[in-house]
C-alpha positions as CSV (number, residue, x, y, z in Angstrom):
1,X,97.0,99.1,61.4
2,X,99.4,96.2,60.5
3,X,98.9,93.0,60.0
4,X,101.1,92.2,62.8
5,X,98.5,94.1,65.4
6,X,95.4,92.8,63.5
7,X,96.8,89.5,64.7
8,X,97.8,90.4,68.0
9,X,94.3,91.5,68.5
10,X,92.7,88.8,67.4
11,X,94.8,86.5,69.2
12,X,93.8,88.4,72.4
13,X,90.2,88.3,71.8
14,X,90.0,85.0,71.9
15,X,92.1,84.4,74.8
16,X,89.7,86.6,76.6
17,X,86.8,85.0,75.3
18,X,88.0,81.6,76.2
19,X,89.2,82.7,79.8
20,X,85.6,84.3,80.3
21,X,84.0,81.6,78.8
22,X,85.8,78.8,81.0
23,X,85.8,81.2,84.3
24,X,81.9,81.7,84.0
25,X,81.6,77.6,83.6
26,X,83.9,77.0,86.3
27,X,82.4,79.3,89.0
28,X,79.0,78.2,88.4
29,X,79.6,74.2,88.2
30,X,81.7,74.8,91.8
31,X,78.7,77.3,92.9
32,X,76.4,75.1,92.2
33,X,78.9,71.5,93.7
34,X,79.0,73.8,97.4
35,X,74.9,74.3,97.4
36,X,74.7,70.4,96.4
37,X,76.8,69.3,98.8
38,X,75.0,71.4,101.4
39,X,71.4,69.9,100.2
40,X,73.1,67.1,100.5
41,X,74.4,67.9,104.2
42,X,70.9,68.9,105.1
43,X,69.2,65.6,104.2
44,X,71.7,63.5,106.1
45,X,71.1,66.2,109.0
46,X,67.6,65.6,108.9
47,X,68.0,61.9,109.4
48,X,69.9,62.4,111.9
49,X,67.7,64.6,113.5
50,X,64.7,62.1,113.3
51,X,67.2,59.9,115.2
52,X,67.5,61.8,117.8
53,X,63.6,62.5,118.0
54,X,63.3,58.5,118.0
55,X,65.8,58.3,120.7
56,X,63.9,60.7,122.9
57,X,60.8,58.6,122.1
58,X,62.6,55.7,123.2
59,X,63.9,56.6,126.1
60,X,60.3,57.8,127.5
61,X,59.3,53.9,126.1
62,X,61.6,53.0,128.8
63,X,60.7,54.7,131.6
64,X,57.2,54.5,131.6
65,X,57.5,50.3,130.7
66,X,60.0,49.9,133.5
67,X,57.3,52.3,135.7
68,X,54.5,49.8,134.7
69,X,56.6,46.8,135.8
70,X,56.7,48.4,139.4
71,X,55.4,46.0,142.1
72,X,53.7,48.7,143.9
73,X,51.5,49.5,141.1
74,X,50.9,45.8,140.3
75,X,49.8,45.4,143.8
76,X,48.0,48.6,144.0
77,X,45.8,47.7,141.2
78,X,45.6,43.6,142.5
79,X,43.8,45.0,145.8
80,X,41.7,47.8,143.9
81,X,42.9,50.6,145.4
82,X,45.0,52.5,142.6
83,X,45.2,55.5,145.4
84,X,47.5,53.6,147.4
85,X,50.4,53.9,144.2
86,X,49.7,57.7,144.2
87,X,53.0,58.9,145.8
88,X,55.2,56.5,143.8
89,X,53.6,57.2,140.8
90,X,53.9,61.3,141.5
91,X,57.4,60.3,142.5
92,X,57.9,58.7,139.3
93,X,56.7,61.5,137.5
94,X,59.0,64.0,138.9
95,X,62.0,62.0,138.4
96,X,61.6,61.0,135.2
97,X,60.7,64.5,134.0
98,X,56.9,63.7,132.7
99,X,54.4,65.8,132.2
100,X,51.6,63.3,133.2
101,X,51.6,60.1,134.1
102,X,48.0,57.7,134.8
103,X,46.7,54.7,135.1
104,X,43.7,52.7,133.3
105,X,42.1,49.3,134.3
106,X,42.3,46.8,131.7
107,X,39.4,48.5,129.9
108,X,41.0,51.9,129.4
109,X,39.2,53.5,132.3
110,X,41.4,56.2,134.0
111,X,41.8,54.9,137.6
112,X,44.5,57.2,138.7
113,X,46.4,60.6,137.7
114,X,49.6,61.4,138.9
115,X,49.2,64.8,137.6
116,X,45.4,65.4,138.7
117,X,44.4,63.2,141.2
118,X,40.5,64.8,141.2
119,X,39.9,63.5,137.9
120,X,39.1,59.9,137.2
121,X,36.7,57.4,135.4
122,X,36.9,59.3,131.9
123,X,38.1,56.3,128.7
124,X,41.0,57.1,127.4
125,X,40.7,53.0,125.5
126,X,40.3,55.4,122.2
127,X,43.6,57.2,122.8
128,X,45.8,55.7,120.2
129,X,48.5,54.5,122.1
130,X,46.6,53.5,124.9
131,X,44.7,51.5,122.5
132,X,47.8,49.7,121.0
133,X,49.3,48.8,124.7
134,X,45.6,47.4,125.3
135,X,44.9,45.6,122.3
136,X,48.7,43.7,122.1
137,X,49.6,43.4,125.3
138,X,52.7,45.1,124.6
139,X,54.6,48.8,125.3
140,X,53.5,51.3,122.8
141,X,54.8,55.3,122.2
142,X,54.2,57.7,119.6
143,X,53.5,61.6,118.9
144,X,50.0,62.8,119.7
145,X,48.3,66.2,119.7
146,X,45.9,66.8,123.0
147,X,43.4,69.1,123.2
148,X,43.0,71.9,125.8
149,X,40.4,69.7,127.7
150,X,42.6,66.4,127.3
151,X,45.8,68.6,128.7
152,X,43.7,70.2,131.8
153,X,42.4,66.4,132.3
154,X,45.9,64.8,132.3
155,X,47.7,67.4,134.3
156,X,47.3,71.0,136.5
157,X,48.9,73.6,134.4
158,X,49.2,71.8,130.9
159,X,46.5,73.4,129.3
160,X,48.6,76.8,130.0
161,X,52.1,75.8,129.1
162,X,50.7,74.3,125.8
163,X,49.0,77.9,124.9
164,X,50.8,79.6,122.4
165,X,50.3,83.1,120.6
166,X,50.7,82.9,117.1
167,X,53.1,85.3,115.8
168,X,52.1,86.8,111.9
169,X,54.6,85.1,109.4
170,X,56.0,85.9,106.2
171,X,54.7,83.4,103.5
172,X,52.7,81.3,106.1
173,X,48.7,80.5,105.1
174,X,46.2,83.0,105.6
175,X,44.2,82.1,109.0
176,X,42.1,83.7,111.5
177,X,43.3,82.0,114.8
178,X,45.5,83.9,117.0
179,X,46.4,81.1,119.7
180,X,47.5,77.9,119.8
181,X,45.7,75.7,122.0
182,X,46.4,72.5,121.1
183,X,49.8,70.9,122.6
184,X,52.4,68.1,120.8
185,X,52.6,65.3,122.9
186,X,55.3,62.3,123.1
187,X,53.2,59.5,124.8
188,X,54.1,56.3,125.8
189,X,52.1,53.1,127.3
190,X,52.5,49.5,128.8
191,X,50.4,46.7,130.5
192,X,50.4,46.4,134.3
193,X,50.5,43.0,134.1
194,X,49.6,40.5,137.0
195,X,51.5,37.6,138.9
196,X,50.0,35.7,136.8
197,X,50.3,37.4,133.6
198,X,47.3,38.7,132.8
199,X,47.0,42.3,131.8
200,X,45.3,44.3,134.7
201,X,45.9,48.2,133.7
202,X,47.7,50.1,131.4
203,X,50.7,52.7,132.7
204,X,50.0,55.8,130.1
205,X,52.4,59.2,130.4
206,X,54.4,61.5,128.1
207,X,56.1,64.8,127.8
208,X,54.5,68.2,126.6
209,X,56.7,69.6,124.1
210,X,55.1,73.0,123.2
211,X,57.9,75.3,124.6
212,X,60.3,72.5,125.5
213,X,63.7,73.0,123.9
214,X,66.1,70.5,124.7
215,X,65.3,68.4,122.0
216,X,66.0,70.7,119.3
217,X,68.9,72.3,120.9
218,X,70.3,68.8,121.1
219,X,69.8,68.4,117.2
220,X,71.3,72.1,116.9
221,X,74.5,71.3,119.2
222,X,75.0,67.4,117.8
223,X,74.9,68.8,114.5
224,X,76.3,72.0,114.0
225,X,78.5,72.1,117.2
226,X,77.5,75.9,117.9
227,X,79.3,77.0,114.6
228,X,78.3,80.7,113.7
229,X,78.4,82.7,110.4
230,X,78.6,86.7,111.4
231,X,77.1,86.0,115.0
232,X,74.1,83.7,113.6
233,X,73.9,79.9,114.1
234,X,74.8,78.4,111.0
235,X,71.7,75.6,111.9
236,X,68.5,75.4,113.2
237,X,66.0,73.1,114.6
238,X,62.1,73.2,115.0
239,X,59.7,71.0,116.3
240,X,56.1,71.9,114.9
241,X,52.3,71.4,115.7
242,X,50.8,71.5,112.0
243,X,52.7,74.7,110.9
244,X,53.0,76.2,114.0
245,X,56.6,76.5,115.7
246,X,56.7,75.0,119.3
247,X,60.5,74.6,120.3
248,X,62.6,76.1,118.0
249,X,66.2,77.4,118.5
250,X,65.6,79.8,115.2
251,X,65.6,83.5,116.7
252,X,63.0,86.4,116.0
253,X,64.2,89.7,115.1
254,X,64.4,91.1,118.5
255,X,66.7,87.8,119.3
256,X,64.2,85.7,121.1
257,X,63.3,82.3,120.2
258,X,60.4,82.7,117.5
259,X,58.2,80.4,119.2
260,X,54.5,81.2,118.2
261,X,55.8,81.6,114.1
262,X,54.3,79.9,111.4
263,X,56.6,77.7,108.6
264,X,55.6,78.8,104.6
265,X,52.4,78.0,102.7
266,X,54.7,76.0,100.5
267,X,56.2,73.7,102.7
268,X,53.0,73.6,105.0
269,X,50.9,72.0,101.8
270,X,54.2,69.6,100.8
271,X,54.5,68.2,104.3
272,X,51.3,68.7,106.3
273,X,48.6,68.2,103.6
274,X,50.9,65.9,101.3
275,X,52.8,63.8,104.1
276,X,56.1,64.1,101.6
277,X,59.5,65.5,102.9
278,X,60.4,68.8,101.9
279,X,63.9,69.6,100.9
280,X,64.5,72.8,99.6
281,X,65.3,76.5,100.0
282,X,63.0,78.3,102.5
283,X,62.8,81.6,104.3
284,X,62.6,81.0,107.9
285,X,61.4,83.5,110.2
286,X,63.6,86.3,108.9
287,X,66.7,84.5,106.6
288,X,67.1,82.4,104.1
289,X,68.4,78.8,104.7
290,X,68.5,75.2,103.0
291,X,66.0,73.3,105.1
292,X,64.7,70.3,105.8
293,X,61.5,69.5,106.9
294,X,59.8,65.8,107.5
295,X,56.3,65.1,108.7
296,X,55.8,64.2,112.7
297,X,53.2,61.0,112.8
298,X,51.1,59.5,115.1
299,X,51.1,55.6,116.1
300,X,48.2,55.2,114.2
301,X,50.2,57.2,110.9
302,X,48.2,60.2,111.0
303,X,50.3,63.8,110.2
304,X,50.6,65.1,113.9
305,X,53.6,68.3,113.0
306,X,56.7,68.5,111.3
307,X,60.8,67.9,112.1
308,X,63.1,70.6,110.8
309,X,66.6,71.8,110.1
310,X,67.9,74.2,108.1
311,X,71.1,75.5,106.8
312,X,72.1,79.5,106.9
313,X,72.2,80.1,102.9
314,X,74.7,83.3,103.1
315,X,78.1,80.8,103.9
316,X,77.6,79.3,101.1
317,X,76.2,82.1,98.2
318,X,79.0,84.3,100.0
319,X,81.4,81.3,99.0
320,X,79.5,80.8,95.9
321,X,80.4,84.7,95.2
322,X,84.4,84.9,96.5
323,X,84.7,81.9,94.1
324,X,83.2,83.7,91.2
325,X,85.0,86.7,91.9
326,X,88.3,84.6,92.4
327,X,87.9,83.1,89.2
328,X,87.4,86.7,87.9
329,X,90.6,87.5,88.8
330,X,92.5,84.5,87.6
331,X,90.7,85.3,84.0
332,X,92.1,89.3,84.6
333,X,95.2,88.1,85.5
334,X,95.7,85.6,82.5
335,X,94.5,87.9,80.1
336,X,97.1,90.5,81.2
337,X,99.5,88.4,81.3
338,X,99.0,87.0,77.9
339,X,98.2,90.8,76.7
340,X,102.3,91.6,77.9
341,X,103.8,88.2,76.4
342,X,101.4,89.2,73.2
343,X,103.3,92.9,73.3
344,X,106.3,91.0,73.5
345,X,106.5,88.5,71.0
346,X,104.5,91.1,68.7
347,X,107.6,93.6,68.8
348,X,110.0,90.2,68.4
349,X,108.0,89.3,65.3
350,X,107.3,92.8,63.6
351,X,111.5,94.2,64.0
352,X,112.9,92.7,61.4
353,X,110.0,92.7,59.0
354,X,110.0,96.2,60.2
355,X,113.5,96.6,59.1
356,X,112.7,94.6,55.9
357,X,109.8,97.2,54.6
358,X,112.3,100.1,55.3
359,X,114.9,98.6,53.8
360,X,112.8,97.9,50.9
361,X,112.0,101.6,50.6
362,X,115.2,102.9,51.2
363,X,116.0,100.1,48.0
364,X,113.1,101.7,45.7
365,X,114.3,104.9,46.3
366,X,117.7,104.1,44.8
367,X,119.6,103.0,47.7
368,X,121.2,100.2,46.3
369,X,123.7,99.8,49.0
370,X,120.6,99.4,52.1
371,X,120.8,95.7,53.4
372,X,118.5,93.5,56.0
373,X,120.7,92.6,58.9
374,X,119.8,88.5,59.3
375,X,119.8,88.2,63.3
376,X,117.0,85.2,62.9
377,X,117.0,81.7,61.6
378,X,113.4,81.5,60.4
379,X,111.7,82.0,57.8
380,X,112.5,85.8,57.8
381,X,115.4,85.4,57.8
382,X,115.3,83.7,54.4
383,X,113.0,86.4,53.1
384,X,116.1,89.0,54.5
385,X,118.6,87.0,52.9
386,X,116.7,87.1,49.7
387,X,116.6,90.4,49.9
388,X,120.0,91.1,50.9
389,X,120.7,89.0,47.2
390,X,118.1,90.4,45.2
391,X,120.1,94.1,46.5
392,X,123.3,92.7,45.7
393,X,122.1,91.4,42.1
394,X,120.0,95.0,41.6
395,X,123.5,97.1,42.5
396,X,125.5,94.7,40.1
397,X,123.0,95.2,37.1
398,X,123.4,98.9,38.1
399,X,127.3,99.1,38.0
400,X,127.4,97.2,34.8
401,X,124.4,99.8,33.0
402,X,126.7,102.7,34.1
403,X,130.0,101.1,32.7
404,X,128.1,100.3,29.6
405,X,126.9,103.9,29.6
406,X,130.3,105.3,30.5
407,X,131.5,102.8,27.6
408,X,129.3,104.3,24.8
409,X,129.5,107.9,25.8
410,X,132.8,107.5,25.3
């Protein structure tokens, strides 16, 4: 092997190196850019998420403070005879799309359900929010979990629409309940307050959102905008009770919403059990996705359920993969490319040393006459022009030893 290949072939070595070398850096710094930004994407959609929750929060604020400020019910409670508000307040209920909706005296004692008119007297002057309206006088709402007896108190029916079956979940804790019973409650309160401005009653009513979707759907379509990656939704929204789905727009194998499933071990004992955000990647029901996931709190700050969303992984490690592969191909391309110009500038460099080492030869052999053709103006070319001399100076000497010889044979 010449020196000229030995060269060539270490000159394409380290090209390839190199181009591998700075291919494999490339692809993974812009692999690993796409998944930050998407992290990224996720936290500001979970803040935005928590908005929206907030703004559903508030708007109940609204409707059941505006309720309270109702002359009928003021009047109602005046003459002590809550009954009489019973129509508007059912009414009021429908309209406004609540779940419940009751009234206490200014001790917390239930004087009135809209939803379940049979039940009455119970204290509800422990109920958080109830208890804030109460003690400042002021409008109070938050998230609050009700039990099965509190739900079948408030309102006919609530008790069932808050049961869930709990579906078995990859990941999730080990338990041994089957059902949900329990049911996530946005509540809201504020003072009936006299002519004369003293507190009289407290207005108290909220929304059931076990199986209620168009909060998360909202998130999902604000978000996302319905985008799809290979007929999936490329995000997702959950509500949760502890670590139990309750309105999700995630789907279940069989394309149902998986209402009933249970979120990770991991991200239960980050969020529930530690109160701390979880950002992160997660497998959610049956995919993986960048997620989000932020505790749910009552008013009084205790860790009612959880706020989701979540990123479908495969966009991006597909993207991550097309731009490793691209980057493959650049290197492939370069190298062949440089491989053909090598090839090139290899047979340019090695013809006339070629023709000098065969001239040479032909010149040891006894062919004074062989010359270099000079076609360059480097440095082989000197060298050939050397030659060409040293050939010329070699015949000379050799046309002057045969004269001599001719000389003295004669």
């Amino acid at each position: 092997m010449s020196r000229f290949t030995k060269l060539m072939l270490a000159f394409l070595a380290i090209i390839i190196l190199l181009s591998a070398t700075f291919s494999g850096v490339a692809a993974f710094v812009i692999g690993d850019r796409v998944l930050a930004e998407a992290a990224n994407r996720v936290e500001s959609d979970l803040n935005a998420a928590e908005e929206m929750y907030a703004a559903n929060a508030g708007t109940l604020y609204d409707q059941v403070r505006l309720s309270a400020n109702r002359f009928y019910l003021r009047d109602a409670l005046r003459a002590g005879q809550p009954e009489q508000a019973f129509g508007e307040l059912l009414a009021t209920m429908s309209d406004e799309d609540l779940d419940f909706l009751s009234v206490t005296d200014g001790r917390g004692t239930v004087l009135l359900r809209a939803g379940n008119a049979l039940v009455v007297g119970d204290s509800q002057a422990g109920d958080p929010v109830v208890a804030a309206a109460l003690q400042t006088g002021l409008p109070a709402v938050g998230s609050a979990v009700f039990d099965e007896a509190r739900l079948s108190m408030e309102a006919a029916g609530l008790a069932e629409r808050a049961r869930l079956e709990l579906v078995e979940t990859r990941g999730a804790r080990e338990t041994d309940e089957t059902v949900e019973t329990t049911g996530l409650m946005l509540v809201a309160a504020a003072p009936v307050v006299g002519y004369a401005g003293e507190a009289i009653g407290v207005l108290y009513g909220g929304r059931l959102l076990n199986g209620r979707f168009e909060i998360v759907d909202k998130i999902r379509d604000t978000l996302f905008r319905g985008v799809q990656y290979e007929g999936t939704d490329i995000g997702t929204a959950t509500l949760f009770l502890d670590d139990v789905r309750i309105a999700t727009n995630v789907l279940s194998d069989d394309g149902s919403r998986a209402v009933g499933t249970r979120v990770s071990e991991e991200v239960y004992q980050q969020v529930i059990l530690g109160r701390e955000r979880y950002l992160g990647r997660a497998y959610v029901v049956n995919d993986w996705y960048l997620t989000g996931y932020d505790p749910l709190r009552s008013i009084d700050g205790s860790v009612v359920g959880m706020i989701y969303v979540g990123l479908l992984e495969r966009p991006y490690s597909d993207l991550k993969t097309r731009s490793t592969l691209l980057f493959i191909g650049i290197t492939l391309g370069g190298v062949a490319l440089a491989t053909a110009l090598s090839i090139v500038i290899s047979r340019r460099l090695s013809t006339p040393v070629r023709a000098l080492v065969k001239a040479s030869r032909r010149l040891a052999e006894g062919d004074l006459e062989t010359r270099v053709p000079v076609t360059t103006h480097d440095e082989i070319a000197e060298l050939a022009g050397a030659f060409n001399s040293m050939a010329a100076a070699l015949a000379a000497r050799d046309e002057q030893l045969k004269e001599f010889a001719r000389k003295r044979i004669m």
